[in-house]
Each structure stands twice: as structure tokens, then as C-alpha cells.
N, C-alpha and C positions, 0 to 999 in steps of 0.2 A: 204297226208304224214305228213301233221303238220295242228296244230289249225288254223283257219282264223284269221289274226293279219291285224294291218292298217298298217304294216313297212314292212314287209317281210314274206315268206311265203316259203315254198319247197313242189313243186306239182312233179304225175310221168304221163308223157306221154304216153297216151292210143295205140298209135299209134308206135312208137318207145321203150317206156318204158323208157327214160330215165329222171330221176332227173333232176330239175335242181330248183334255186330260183329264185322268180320273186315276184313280190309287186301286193295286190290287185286290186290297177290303173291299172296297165297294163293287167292283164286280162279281169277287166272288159272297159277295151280300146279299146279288141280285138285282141292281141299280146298272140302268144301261146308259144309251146316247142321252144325252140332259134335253137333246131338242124331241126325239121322240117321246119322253117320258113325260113332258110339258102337255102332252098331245090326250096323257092318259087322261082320267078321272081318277081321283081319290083312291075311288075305291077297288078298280082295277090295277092302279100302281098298287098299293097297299098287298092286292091279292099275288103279284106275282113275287113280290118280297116275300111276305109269306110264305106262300109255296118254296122257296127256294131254301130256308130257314130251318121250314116244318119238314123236309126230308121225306111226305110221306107219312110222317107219324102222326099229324095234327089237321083237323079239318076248320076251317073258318068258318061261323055259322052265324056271326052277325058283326057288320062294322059302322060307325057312323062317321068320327074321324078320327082322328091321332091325339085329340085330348079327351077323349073318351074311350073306354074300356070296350073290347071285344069278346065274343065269346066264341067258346075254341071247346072244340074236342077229340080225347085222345082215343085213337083207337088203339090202343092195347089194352085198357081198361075202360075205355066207353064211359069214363066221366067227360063231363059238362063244365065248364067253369071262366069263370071271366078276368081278364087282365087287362093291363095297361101295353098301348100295341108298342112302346118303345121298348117297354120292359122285357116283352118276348120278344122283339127284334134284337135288343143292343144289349140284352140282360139276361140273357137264356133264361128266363122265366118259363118254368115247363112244369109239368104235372106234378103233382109234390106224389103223388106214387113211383115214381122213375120206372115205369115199369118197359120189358119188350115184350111181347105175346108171348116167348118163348126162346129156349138156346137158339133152337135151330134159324129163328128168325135172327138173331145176331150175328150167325154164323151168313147167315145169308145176304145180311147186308152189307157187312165187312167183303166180303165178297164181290158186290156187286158194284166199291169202292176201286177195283183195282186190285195192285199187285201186292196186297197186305195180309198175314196171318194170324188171327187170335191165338195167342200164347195166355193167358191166364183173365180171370173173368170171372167174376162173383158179383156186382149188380149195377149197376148203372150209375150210382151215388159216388161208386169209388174208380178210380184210376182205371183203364184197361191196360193189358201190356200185346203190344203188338209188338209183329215180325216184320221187317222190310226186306225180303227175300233179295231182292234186286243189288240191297247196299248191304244185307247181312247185319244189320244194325237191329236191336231190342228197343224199343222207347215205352215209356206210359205217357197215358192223355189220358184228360178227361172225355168222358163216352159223350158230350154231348157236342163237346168242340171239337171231335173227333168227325164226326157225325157231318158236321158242316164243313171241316176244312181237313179232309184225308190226304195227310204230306206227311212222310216220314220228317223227323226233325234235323236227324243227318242231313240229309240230301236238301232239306230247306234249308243249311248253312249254304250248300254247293250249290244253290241253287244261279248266281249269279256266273257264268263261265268265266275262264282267263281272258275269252278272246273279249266279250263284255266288257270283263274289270279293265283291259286295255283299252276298250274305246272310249269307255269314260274318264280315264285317264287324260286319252287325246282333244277331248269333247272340254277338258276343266283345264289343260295346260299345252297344248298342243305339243309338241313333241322335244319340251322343255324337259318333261321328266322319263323315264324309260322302265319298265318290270322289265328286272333282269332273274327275280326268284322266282319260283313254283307257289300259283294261284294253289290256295286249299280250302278258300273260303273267306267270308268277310271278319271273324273274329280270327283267323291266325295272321299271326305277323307276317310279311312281304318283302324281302327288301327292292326298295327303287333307289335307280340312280338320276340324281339331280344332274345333268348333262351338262350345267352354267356352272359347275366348283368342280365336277369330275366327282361327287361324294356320294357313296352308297349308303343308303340309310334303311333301319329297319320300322316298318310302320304295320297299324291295322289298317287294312285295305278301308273299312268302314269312317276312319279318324281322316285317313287322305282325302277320302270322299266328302270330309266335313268342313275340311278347307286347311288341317295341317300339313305343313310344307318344310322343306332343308331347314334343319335347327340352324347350319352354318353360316344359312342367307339370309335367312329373313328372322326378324326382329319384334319383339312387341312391339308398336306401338304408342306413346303418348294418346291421352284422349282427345288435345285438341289436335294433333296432327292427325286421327282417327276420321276427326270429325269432317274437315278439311278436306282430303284424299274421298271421302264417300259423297262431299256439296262437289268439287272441280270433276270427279269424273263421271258422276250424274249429270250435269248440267242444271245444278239446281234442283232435281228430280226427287231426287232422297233427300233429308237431312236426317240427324241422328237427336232424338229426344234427350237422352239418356243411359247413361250406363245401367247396367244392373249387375251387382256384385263383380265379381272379378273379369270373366269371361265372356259376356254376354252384353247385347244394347238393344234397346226399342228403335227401330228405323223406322221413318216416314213416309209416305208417298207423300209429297207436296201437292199432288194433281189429283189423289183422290182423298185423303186427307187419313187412308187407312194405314195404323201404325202393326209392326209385325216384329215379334223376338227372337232374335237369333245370336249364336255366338257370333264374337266381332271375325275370327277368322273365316266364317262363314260367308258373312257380310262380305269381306276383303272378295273373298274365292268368288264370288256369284258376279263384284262389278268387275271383275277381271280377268275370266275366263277365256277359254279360247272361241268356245262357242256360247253366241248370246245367253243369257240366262232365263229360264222358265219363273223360277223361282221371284227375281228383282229383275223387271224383264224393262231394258230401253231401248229409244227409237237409234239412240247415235249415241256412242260414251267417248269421253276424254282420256285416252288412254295414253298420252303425254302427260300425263300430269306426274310430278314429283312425290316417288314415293320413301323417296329420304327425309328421314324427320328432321322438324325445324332444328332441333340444337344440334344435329349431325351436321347439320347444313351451316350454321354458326359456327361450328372449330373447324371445317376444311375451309370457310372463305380466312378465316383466321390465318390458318398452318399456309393456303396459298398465299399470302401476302403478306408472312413474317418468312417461309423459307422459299426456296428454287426447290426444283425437282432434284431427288436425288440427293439434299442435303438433310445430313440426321439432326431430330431434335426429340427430346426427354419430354416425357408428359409433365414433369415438373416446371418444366420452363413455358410453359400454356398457361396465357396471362387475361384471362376472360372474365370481364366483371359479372359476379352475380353465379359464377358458377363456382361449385366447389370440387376440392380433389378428387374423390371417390363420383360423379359425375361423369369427371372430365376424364379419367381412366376408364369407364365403363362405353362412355362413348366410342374414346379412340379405339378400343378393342372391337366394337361394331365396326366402325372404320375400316378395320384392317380384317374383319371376318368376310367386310363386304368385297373388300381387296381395291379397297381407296388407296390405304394406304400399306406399306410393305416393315414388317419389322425385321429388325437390325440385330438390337438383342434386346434382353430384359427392362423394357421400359423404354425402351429407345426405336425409334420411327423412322420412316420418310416417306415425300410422297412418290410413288413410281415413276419416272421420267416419263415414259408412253403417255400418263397420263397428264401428261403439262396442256394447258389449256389455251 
């Protein structure tokens, strides 16, 4: 139904047919459609996670539920012994022998993994070092997370295509921004061109995906302007609890009363994409709404109603109660990055004729 992403994903159930979203992890966990799985028993869901975990290596030989210990055995050594079932699912808790039957059995299972080659191997405790023939790349892993999730770690950078990393692009800004460099993966930088300034910028694919945007466009925010721009274009839907530290804020559902932390650029990127959001999902957004911040919004009704279009004036001579120098310079220079306004020379403005109102 959707690209393979490392965050989220929307699969259809072969079985029932129905939609639903679930994350990588958890498929390859073992966890399937939520309405089939509903259908199981305990201890049949239980058994097929299991199985999918144990690789083979571990037999289940008695469950009752998930706050109680199970007992498992390993056939490489044919002990017995009992755990907690979260602990072997989410905590690779395994035989404190580490053992395999044998090389050849290592060799054989690597093998039966795919297109991988044991390159060095002394016991299961320590690192393996594999081959990825395919990309030519060397990696070590650990043998047991190896075991469950056999991905070369190159090619799990590459894993996301250019054609992808473009559709998500188009999917978060529609055809606002443009990949004009060579995709290489989600940690190497990119550069995009913001097609609204003409500016080519260089970004990690993974940071744009996070919601940062043109340094020359867009602007921090104030926290009440923040707050504001998330109630008008929700329709009341969100409101924002609270900041946390620099970057980040607790957002609300009003409707269900469930609060969720995210960067605030995140937040911005989710109520304003091109395509609805999964993530802060609404029925209708306000996408009129003003996302010029209030004091920006206070010195251009100012600058329009002390000059005419086209008339130059000095940030010195911006006569605004309550606000101070280094303010009111920081401002106007947003102003004129947003291309409100046009500079003249050093310190000196106007507003663009085009734009007279």
C-alpha cells in the first residue's frame, strides 16, 4: 500500500483485506493485521511471535501469559529453562550458553538468510563479521540480532530510493521544493531547491523529512505565535500544552484528550503538508491562516502607514512602543528574507511597490 519507510508504513491484509498502519519492527517481529491478531488466543498469538524470534533455535514448552514466565528450550544444548515472555521477545534473552550445534550449522544458516557471507566467527557472544556480496560492503552484528533481522547495514542506509525520497518530498511540500542532487541515503546530505526564493540548500534527507525547511524562508517562531498557527489551523483540534526545552512541545488532541511530543518543526510540517497527515491526522485544516508572526505583523502595518511603496526608511527611525533596537533590526531582516521588504543599503529599506496593498 505505501513505500517501505523505517517509521511507519500502511499494509492490506491478504486475509481480511483490511488497512491498517504498523512500523517495520513489528512485522518483522512477527505481529500481523491488528483485526486478525484480535481473533487469536494468547497463546497462539504469543506462539507465532515466538516462532518468528526463536529462528528455529528455541522450542516453547509451556505459556500461561505475558506476566508470567515461560519455559523454552534450546536445541543446541537441549537445556530447559524459564523466562519472562517480554524479556525473550523485546530483550533477546536466550540461553546463557550462546551456543550453535556446530560451524557448519552457522554456516548453514547464514546461508539460508540470503545473499550473505561469514567472514570471521569465534562464538556467538561476540560480533560476527559478515560479507554483503551484492553491495561489497564488510559489517559486524551481533549473532542474535543478526539472526532476526539479516540486512546488510549499507544498503539498510539505501534502503529508502531517490524515487521514494522524491515522493515524500511531494507527499510533505508538494512541489514547493525539488531534489536537484544525487539521493545516497538518508544520513548524506542532499541538496534541495526551495523553488519560492530560487535557493539551493544542502540538507540530510532524514532532517527535511523532520520538518526542516529554507533557512532563508522560514523563521523560528515565538511560542505564542506557535501556539496560535497550531489552535487556527486545527480548528481547535490540537492545542499546544507546553514547550519542552528548546525544540520540542507536548501537543493535544482536544477530542481525545491524548497529549504526543514532537519537535515544534515537526508539528508545523505535519498541520501543513501537502498530503493530510497520518501522524496529527484532520478532518478539514485552516490553511489560510497567517503564518507571519505577530511582531512581524506589527512593524509592516507600522512601515505601511508611516511610508508609500517604494519610499526608503532606516530601521532607526521605527518608532514602536515597547519594542527595542536589536528586536526591531532582527525583525526587519526577516522581513526582507521573507521579501516583504526590499533593501536599499546598509540599514536602509523599502517596501516593494508590487506589493502595495
Amino acid at each position: 500500500m505505501s513505500p517501505w519507510r523505517e517509521d511507519l508504513i500502511e499494509l492490506r491484509c491478504r486475509s481480511c483485506h483490511h488497512c491498517f498502519l504498523t512500523t517495520p519492527h513489528r512485522v518483522q517481529s512477527g505481529w500481523g493485521c491488528p483485526d486478525c491478531d484480535t481473533k487469536l488466543s494468547d497463546q497462539e498469538l504469543f506462539q507465532h511471535i515466538f516462532d518468528t524470534a526463536a529462528c528455529g533455535d528455541y522450542e516453547l514448552l509451556s505459556f500461561s501469559d505475558m506476566n508470567h514466565k515461560v519455559t523454552i528450550r534450546h536445541h543446541a544444548c537441549g537445556r530447559e529453562y524459564s523466562v519472562r515472555p517480554r524479556s525473550f521477545l523485546e530483550e533477546s534473552a536466550r540461553c546463557a550458553c550462546g551456543k550453535v550445534s556446530s560451524r557448519e550449522e552457522l554456516y548453514r544458516r547464514i546461508d539460508l538468510l540470503g545473499n550473505f557471507e561469514l567472514i570471521d566467527f569465534q562464538n556467538t557472544k561476540k560480533p560476527l563479521r559478515i560479507l554483503h556480496p551484492e553491495c561489497g560492503s564488510e559489517f559486524t552484528v551481533n549473532y542474535s540480532r543478526f539472526i532476526r533481522h539479516p540486512n546488510c547495514t549499507r544498503c539498510a542506509s539505501l534502503a529508502r530510493s531517490e524515487q521514494e525520497f522524491r515522493d515524500e518530498i511531494y507527499g510533505l511540500v508538494g512541489d514547493e521544493y525539488e531534489l536537484i542532487g544525487v539521493y545516497k541515503g538518508r544520513k548524506t546530505d542532499v541538496q534541495i531547491l526551495h523553488k519560492t526564493c530560487n535557493t539551493v540548500q544542502t540538507y540530510k534527507p532524514q532532517r527535511f523529512l523532520m520538518g526542516t525547511r529554507c533557512a532563508k524562508c522560514h523563521h523560528r517562531l515565538i511560542y505564542s505565535d506557535f501556539c496560535r498557527i497550531v489552535n487556527e489551523v486545527s480548528y481547535g483540534v490540537y492545542t499546544i500544552d507546553r514547550q519542552i526545552g528548546e525544540y520540542d512541545a507536548l501537543i493535544r488532541n482536544t477530542q481525545t484528550g491524548e497529549p504526543r511530543k514532537f519537535p515544534i518543526v515537526r508539528i508545523m510540517q505535519e498541520l501543513f503538508r501537502f498530503k493530510p497527515s497520518m501522524i496529527l491526522p484532520l478532518e478539514k485544516r485552516n490553511l489560510n491562516v497567517s503564518l507571519t508572526p505577530m511582531v512581524s505583523r506589527r512593524v509592516m502595518e507600522w512601515l505601511s502607514e508611516c511610508y508609500a511603496p517604494g519610499e526608503a526608511f532606516s530601521i532607526r527611525r521605527i518608532d514602536l512602543p515597547g519594542m527595542e533596537h536589536q528586536q526591531l533590526s532582527k525583525t526587519v531582516q526577516n522581513l526582507y528574507r521573507a521579501n516583504k521588504l526590499e533593501r536599499i543599503s546598509y540599514g536602509v529599506y523599502m517596501i516593494p511597490p508590487e506589493r502595495e496593498k
